[in-house]
PDB file with SEQRES, HELIX, SHEET and CRYST1 records, atoms N, CA, C and O in Angstrom:
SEQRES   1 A   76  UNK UNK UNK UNK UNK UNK UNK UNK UNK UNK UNK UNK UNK          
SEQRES   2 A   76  UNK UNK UNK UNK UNK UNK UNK UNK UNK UNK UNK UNK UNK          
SEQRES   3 A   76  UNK UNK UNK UNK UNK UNK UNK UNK UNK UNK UNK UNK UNK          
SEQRES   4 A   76  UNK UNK UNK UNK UNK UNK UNK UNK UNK UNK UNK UNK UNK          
SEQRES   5 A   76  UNK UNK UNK UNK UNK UNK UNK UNK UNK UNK UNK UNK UNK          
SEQRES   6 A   76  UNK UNK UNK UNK UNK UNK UNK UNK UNK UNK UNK                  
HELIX    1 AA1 UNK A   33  UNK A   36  5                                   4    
HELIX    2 AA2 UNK A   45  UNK A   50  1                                   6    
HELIX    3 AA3 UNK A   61  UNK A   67  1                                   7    
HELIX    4 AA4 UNK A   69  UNK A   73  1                                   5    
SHEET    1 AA1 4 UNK A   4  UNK A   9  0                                        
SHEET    2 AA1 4 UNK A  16  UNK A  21 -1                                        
SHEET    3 AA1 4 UNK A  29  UNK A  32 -1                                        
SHEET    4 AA1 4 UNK A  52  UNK A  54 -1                                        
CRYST1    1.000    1.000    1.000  90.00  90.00  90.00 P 1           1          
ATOM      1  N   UNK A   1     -46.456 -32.926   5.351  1.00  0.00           N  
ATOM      2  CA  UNK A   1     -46.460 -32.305   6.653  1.00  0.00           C  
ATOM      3  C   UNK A   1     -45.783 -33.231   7.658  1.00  0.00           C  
ATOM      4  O   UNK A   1     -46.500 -33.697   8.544  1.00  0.00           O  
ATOM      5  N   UNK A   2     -44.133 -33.646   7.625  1.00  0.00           N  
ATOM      6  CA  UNK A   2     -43.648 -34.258   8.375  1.00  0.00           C  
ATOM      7  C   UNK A   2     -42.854 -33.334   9.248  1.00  0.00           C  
ATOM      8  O   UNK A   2     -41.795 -32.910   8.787  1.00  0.00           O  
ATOM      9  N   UNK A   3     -43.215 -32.980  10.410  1.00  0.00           N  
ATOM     10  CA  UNK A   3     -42.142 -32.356  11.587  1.00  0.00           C  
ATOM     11  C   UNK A   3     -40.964 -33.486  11.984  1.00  0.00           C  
ATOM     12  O   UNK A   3     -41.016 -34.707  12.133  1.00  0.00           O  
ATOM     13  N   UNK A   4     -40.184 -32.782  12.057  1.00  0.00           N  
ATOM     14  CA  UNK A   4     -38.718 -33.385  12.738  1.00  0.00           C  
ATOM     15  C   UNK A   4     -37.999 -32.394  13.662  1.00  0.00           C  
ATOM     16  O   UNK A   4     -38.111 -31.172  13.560  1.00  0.00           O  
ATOM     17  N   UNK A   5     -37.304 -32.989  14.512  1.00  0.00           N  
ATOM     18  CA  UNK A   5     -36.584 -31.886  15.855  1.00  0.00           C  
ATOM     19  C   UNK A   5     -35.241 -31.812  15.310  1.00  0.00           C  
ATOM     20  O   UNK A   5     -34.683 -32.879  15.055  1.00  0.00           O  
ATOM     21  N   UNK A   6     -34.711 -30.854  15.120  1.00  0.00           N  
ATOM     22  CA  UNK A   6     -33.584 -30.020  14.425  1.00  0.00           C  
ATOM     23  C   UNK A   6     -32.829 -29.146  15.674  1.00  0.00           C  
ATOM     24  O   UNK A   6     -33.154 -28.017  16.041  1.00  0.00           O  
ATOM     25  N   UNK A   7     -31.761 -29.959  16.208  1.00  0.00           N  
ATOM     26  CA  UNK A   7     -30.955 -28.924  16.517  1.00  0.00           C  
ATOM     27  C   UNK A   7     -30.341 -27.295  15.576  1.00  0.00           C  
ATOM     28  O   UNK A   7     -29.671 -27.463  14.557  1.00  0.00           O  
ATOM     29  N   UNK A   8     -30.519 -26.483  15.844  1.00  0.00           N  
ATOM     30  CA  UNK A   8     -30.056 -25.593  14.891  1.00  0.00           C  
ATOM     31  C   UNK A   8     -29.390 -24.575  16.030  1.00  0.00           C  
ATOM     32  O   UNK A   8     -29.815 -24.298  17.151  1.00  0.00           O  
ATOM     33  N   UNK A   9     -27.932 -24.019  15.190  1.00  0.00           N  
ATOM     34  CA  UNK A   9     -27.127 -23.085  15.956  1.00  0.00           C  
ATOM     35  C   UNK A   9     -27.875 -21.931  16.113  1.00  0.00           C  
ATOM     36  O   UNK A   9     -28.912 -21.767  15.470  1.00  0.00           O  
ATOM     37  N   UNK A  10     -27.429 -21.060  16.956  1.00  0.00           N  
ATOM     38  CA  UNK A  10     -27.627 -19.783  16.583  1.00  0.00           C  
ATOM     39  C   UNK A  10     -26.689 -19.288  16.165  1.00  0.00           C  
ATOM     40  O   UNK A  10     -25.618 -19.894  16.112  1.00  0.00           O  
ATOM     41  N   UNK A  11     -26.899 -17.582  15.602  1.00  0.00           N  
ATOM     42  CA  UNK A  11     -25.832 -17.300  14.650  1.00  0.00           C  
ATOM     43  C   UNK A  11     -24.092 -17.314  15.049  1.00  0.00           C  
ATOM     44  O   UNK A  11     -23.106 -17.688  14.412  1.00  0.00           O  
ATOM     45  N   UNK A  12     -24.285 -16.674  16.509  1.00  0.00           N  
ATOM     46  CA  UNK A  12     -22.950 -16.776  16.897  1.00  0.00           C  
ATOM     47  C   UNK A  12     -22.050 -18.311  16.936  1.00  0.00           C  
ATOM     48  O   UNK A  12     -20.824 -18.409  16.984  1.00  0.00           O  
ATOM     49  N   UNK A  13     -23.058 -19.449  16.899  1.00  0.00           N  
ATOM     50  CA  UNK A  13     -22.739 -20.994  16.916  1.00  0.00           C  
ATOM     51  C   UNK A  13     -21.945 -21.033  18.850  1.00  0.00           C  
ATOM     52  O   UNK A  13     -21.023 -21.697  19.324  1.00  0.00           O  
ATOM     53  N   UNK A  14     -22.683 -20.199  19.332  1.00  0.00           N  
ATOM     54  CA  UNK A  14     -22.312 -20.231  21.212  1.00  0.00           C  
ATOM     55  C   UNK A  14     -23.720 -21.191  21.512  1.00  0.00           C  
ATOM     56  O   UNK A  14     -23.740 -21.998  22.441  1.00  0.00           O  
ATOM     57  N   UNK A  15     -24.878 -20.982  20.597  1.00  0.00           N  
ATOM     58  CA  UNK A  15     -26.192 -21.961  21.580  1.00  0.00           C  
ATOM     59  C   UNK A  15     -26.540 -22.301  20.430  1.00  0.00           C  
ATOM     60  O   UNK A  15     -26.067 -22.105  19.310  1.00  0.00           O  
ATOM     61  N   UNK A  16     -27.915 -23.133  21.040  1.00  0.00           N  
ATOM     62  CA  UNK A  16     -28.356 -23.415  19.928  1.00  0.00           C  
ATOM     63  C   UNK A  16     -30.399 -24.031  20.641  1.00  0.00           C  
ATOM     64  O   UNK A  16     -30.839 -23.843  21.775  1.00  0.00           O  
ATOM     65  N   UNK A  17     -30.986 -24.585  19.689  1.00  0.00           N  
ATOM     66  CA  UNK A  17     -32.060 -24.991  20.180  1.00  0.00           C  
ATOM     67  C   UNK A  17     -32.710 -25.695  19.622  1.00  0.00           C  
ATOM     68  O   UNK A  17     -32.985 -25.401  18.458  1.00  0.00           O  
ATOM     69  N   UNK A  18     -33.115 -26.640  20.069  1.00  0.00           N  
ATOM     70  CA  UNK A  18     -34.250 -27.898  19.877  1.00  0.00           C  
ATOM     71  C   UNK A  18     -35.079 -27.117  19.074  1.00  0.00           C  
ATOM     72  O   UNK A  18     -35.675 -26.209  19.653  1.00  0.00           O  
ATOM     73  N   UNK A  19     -35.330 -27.312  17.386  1.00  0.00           N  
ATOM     74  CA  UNK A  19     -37.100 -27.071  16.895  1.00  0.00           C  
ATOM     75  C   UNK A  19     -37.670 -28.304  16.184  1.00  0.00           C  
ATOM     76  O   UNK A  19     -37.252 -29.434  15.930  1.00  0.00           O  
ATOM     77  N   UNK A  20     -38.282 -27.930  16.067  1.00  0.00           N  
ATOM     78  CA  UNK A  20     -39.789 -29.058  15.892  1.00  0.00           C  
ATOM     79  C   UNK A  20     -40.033 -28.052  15.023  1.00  0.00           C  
ATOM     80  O   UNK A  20     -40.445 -26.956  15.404  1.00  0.00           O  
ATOM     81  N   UNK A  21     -39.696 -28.475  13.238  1.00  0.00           N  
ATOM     82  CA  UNK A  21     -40.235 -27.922  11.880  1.00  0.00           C  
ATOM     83  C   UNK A  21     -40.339 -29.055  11.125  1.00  0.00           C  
ATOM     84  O   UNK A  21     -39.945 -30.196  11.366  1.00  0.00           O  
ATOM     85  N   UNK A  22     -41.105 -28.457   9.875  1.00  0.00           N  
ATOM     86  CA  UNK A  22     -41.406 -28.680   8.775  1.00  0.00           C  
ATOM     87  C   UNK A  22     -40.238 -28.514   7.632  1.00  0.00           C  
ATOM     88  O   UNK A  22     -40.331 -27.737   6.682  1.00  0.00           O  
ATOM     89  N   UNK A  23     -39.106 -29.392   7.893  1.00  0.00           N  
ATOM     90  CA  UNK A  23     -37.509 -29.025   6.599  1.00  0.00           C  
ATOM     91  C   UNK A  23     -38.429 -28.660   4.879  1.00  0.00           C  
ATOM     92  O   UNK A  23     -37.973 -28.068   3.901  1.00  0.00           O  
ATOM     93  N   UNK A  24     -39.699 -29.233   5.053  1.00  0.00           N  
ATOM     94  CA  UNK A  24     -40.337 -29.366   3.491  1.00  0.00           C  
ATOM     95  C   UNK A  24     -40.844 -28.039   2.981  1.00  0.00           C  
ATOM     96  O   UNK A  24     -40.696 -27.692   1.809  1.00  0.00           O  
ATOM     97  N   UNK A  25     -41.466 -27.285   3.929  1.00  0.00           N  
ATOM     98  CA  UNK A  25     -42.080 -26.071   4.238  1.00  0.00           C  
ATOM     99  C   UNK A  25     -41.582 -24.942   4.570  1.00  0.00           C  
ATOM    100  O   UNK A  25     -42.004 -24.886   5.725  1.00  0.00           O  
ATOM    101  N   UNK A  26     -40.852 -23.764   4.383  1.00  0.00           N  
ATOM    102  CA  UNK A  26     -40.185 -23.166   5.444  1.00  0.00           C  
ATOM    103  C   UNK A  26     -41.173 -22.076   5.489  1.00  0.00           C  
ATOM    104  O   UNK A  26     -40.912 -21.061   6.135  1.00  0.00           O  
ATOM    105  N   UNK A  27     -42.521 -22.227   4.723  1.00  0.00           N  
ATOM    106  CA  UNK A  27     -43.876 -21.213   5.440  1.00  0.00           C  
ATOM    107  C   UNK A  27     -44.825 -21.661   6.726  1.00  0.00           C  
ATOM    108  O   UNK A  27     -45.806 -21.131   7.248  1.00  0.00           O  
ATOM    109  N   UNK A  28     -44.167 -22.746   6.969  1.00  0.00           N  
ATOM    110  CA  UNK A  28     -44.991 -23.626   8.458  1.00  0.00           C  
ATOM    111  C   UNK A  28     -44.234 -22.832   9.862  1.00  0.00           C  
ATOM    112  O   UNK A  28     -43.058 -22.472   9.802  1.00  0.00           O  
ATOM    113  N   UNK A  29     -44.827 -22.687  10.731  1.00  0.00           N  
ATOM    114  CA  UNK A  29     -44.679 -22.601  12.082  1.00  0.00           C  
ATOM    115  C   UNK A  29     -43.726 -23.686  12.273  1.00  0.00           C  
ATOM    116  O   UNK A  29     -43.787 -24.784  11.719  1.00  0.00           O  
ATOM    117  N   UNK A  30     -42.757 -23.256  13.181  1.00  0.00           N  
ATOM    118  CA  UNK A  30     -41.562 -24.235  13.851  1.00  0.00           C  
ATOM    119  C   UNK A  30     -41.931 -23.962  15.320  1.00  0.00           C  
ATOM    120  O   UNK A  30     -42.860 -23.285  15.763  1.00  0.00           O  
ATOM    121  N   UNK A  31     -41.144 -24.534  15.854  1.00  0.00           N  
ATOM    122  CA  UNK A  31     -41.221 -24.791  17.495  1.00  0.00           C  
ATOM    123  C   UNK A  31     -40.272 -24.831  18.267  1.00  0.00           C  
ATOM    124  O   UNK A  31     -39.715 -25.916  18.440  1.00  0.00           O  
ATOM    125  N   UNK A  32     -39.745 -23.486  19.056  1.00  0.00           N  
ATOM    126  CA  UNK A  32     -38.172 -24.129  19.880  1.00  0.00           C  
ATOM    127  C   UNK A  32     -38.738 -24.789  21.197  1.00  0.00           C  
ATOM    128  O   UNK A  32     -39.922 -24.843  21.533  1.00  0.00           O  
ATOM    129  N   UNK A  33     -37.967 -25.132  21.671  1.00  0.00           N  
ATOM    130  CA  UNK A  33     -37.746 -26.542  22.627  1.00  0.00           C  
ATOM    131  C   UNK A  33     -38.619 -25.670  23.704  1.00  0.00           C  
ATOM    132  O   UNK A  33     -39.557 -26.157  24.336  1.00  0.00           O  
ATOM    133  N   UNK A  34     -38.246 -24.511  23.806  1.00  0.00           N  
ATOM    134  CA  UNK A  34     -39.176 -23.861  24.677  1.00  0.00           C  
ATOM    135  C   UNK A  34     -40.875 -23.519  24.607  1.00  0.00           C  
ATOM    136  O   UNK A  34     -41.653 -23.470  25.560  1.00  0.00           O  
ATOM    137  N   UNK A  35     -41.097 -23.355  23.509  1.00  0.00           N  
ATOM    138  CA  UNK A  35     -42.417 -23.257  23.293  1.00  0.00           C  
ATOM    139  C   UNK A  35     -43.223 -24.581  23.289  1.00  0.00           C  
ATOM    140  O   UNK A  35     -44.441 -24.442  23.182  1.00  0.00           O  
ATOM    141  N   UNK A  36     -42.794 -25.701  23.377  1.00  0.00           N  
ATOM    142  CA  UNK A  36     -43.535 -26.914  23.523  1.00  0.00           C  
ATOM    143  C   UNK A  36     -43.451 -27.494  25.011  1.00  0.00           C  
ATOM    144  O   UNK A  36     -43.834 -28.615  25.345  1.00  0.00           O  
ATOM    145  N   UNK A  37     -42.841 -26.458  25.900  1.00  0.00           N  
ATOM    146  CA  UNK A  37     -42.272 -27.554  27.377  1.00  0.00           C  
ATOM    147  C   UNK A  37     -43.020 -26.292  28.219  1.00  0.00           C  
ATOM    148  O   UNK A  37     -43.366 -26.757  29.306  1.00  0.00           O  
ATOM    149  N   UNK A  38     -43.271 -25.340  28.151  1.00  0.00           N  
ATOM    150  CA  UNK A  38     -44.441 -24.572  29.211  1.00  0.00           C  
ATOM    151  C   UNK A  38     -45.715 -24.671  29.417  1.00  0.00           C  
ATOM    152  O   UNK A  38     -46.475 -24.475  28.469  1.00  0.00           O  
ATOM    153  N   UNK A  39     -46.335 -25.067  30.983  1.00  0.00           N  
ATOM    154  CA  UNK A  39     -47.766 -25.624  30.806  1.00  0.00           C  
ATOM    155  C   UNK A  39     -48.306 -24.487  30.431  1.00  0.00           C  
ATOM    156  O   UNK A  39     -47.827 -23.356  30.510  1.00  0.00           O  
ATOM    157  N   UNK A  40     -49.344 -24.838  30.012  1.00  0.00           N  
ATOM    158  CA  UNK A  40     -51.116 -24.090  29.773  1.00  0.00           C  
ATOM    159  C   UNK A  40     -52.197 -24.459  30.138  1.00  0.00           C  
ATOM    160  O   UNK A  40     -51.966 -25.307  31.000  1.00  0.00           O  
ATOM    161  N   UNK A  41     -53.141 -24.362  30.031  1.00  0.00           N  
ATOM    162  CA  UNK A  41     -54.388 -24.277  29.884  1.00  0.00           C  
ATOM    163  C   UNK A  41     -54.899 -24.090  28.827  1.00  0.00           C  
ATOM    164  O   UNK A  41     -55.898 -24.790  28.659  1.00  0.00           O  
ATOM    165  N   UNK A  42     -54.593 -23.288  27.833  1.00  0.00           N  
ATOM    166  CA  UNK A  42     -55.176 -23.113  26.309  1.00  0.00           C  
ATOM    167  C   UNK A  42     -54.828 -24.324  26.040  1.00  0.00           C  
ATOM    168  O   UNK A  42     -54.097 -25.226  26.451  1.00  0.00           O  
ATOM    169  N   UNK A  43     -56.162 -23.879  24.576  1.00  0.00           N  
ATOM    170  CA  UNK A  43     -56.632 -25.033  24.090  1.00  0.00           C  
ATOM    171  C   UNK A  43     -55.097 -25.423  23.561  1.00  0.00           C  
ATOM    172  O   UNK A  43     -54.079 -24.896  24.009  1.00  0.00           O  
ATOM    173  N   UNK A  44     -55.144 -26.993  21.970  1.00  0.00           N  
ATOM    174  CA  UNK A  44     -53.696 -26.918  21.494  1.00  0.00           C  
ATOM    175  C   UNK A  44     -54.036 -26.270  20.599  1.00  0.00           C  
ATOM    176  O   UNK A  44     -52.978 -25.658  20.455  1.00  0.00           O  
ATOM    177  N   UNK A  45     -55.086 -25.626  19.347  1.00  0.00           N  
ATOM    178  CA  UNK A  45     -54.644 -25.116  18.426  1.00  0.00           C  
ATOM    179  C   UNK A  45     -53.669 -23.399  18.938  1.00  0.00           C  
ATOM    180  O   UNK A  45     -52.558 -23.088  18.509  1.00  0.00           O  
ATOM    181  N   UNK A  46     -54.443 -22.648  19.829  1.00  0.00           N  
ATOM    182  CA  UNK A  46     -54.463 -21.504  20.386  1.00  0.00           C  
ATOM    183  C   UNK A  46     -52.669 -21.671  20.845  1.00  0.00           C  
ATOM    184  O   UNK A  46     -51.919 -20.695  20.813  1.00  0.00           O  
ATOM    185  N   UNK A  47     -52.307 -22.754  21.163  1.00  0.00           N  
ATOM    186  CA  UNK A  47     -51.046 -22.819  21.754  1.00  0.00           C  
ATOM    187  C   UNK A  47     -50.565 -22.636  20.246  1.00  0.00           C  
ATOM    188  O   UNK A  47     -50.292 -21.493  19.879  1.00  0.00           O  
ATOM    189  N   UNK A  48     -50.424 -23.894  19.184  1.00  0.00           N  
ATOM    190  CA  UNK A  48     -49.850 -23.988  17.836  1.00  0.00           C  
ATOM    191  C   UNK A  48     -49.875 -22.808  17.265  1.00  0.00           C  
ATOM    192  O   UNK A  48     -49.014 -22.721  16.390  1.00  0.00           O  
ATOM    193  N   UNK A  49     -50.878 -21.315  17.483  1.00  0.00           N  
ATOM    194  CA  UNK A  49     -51.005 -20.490  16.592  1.00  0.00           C  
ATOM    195  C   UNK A  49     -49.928 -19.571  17.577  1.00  0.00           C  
ATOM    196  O   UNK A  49     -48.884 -19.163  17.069  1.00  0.00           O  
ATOM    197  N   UNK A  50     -50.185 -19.329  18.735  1.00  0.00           N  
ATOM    198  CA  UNK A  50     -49.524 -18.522  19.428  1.00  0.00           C  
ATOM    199  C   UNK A  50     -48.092 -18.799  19.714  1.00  0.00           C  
ATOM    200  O   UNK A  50     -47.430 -17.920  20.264  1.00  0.00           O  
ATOM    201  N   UNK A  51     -47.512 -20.015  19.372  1.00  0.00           N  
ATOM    202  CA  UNK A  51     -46.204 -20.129  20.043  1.00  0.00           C  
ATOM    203  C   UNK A  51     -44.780 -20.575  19.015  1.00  0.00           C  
ATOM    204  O   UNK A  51     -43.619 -20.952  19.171  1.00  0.00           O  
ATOM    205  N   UNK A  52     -45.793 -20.231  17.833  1.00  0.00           N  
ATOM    206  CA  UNK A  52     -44.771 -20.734  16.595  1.00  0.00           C  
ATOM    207  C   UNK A  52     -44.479 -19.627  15.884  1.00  0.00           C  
ATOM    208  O   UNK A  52     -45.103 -18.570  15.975  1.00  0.00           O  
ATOM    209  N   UNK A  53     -43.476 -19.843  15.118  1.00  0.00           N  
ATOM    210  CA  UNK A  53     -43.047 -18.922  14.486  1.00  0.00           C  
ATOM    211  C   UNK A  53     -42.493 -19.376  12.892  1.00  0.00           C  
ATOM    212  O   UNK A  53     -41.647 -20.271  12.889  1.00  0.00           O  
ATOM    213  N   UNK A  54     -42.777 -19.000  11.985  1.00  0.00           N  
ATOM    214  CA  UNK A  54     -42.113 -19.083  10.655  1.00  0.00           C  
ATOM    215  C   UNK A  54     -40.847 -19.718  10.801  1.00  0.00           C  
ATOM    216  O   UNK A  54     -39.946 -19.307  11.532  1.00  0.00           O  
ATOM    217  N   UNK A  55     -40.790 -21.165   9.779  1.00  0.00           N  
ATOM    218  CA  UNK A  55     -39.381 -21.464  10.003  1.00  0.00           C  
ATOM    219  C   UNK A  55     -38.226 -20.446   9.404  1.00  0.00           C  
ATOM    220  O   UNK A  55     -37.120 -20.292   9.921  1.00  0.00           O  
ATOM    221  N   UNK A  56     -38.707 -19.772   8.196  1.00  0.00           N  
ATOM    222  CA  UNK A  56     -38.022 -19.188   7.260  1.00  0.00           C  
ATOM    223  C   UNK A  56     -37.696 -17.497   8.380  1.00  0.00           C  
ATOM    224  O   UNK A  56     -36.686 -16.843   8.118  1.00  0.00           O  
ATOM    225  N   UNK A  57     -38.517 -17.086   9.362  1.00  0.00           N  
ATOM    226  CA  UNK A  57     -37.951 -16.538   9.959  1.00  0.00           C  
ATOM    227  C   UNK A  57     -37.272 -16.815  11.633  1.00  0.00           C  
ATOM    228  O   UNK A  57     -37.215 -15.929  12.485  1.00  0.00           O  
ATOM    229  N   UNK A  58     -36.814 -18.202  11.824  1.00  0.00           N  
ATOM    230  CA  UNK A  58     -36.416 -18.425  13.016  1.00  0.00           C  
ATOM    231  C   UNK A  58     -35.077 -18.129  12.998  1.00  0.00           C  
ATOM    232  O   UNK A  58     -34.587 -18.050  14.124  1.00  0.00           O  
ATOM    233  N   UNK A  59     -34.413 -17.962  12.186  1.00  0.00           N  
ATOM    234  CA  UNK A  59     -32.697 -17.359  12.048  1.00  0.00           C  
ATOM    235  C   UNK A  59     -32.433 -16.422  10.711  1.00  0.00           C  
ATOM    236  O   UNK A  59     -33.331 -16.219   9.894  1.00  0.00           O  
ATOM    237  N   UNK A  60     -31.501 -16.038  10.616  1.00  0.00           N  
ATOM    238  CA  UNK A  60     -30.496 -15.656   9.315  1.00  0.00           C  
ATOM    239  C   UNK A  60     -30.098 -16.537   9.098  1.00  0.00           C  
ATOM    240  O   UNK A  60     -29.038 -16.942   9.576  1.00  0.00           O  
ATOM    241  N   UNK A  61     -31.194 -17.484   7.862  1.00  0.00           N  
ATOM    242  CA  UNK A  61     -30.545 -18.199   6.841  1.00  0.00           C  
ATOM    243  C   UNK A  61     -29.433 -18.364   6.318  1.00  0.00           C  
ATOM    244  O   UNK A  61     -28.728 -19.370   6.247  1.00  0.00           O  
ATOM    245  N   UNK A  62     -29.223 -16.861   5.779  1.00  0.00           N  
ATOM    246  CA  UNK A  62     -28.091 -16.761   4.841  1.00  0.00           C  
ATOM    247  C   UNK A  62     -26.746 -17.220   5.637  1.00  0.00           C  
ATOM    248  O   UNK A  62     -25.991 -18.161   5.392  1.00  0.00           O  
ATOM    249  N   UNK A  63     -26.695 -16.229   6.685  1.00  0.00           N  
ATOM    250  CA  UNK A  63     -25.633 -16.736   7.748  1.00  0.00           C  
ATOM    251  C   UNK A  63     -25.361 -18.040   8.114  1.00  0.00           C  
ATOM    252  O   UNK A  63     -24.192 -18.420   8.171  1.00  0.00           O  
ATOM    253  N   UNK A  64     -26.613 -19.042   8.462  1.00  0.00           N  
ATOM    254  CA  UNK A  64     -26.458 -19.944   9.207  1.00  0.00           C  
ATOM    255  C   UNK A  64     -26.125 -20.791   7.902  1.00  0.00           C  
ATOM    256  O   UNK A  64     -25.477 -21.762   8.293  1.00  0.00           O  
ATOM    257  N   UNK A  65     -26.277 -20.844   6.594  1.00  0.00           N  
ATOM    258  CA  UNK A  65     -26.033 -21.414   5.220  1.00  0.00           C  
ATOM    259  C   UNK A  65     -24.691 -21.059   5.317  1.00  0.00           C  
ATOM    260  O   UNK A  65     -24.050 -22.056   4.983  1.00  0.00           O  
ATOM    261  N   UNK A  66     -23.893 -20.091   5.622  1.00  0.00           N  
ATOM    262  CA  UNK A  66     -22.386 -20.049   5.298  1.00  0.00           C  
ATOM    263  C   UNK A  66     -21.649 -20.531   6.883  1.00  0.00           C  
ATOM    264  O   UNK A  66     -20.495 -20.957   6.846  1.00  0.00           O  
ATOM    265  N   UNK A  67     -22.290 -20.447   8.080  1.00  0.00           N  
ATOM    266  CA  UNK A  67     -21.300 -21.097   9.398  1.00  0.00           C  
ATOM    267  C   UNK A  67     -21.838 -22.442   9.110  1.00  0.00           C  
ATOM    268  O   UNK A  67     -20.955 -23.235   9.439  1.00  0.00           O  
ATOM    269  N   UNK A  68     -22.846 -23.069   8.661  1.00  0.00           N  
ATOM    270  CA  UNK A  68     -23.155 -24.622   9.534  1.00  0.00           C  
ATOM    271  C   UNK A  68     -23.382 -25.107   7.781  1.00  0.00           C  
ATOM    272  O   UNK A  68     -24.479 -25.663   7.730  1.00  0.00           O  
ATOM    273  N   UNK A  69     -22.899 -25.088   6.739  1.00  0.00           N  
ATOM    274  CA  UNK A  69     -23.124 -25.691   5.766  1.00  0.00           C  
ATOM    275  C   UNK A  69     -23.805 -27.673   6.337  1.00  0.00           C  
ATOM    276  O   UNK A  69     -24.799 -28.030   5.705  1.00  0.00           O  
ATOM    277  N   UNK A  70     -23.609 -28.043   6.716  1.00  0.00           N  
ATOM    278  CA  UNK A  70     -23.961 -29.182   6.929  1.00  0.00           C  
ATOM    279  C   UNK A  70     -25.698 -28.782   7.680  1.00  0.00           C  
ATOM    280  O   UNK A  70     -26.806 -29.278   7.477  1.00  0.00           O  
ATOM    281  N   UNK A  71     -25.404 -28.103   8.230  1.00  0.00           N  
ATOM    282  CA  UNK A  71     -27.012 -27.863   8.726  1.00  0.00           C  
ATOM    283  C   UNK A  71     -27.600 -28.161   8.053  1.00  0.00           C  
ATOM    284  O   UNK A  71     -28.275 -29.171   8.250  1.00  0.00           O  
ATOM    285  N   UNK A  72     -27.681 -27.481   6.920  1.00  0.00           N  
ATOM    286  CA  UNK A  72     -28.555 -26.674   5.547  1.00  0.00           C  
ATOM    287  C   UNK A  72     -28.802 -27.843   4.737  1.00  0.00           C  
ATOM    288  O   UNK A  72     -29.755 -27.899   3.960  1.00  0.00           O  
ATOM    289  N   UNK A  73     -27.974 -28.778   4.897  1.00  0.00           N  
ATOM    290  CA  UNK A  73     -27.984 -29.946   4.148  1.00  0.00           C  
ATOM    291  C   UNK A  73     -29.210 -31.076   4.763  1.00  0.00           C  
ATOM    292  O   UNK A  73     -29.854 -31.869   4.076  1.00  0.00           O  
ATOM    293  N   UNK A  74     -29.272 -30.945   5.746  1.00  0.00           N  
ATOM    294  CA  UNK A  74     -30.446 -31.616   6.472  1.00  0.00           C  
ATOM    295  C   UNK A  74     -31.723 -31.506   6.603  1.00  0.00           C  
ATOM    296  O   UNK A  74     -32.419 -32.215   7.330  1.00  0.00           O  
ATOM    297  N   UNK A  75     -32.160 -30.460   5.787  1.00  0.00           N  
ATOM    298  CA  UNK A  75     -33.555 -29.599   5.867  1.00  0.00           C  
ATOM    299  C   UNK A  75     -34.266 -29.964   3.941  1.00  0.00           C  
ATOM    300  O   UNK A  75     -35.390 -29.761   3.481  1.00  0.00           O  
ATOM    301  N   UNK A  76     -32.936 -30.576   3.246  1.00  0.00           N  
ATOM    302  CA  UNK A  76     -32.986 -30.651   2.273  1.00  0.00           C  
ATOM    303  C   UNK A  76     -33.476 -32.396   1.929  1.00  0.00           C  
ATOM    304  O   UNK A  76     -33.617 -32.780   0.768  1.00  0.00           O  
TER     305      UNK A  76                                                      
END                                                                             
């Protein structure tokens, strides 16, 4: 369970965003840059459950495996 911050494109490769995942896991909750920088009040698990999302669904893989081949290489 090691998190690391991963720039990753989006598909068009015009933006992109800060996450905070699990490269080991891609069934763990990830984190874009946005979901860790808005205050709260909730507790942190309530934040961790509510503000993450599947790494395996934060993009089109497949896509981002054929524009950013080097990406893909970093998660590995």
């Amino acid at each position: 369970m090691t998190y690391w911050l991963f720039e990753i494109p989006s598909e068009s490769g015009h933006h992109a965003d800060v996450v905070w995942a699990d490269p080991s896991s891609f069934d763990r909750n990830a984190y874009t840059h946005l979901a860790y920088t808005i205050e709260t009040t909730d507790s942190e698990n309530s934040v961790l459950d509510r503000r993450g999302i599947r790494f395996k669904n934060l993009r089109h893989w497949k896509k981002i495996k054929e524009e950013f081949p080097g990406l893909w290489l970093r998660f590995k």
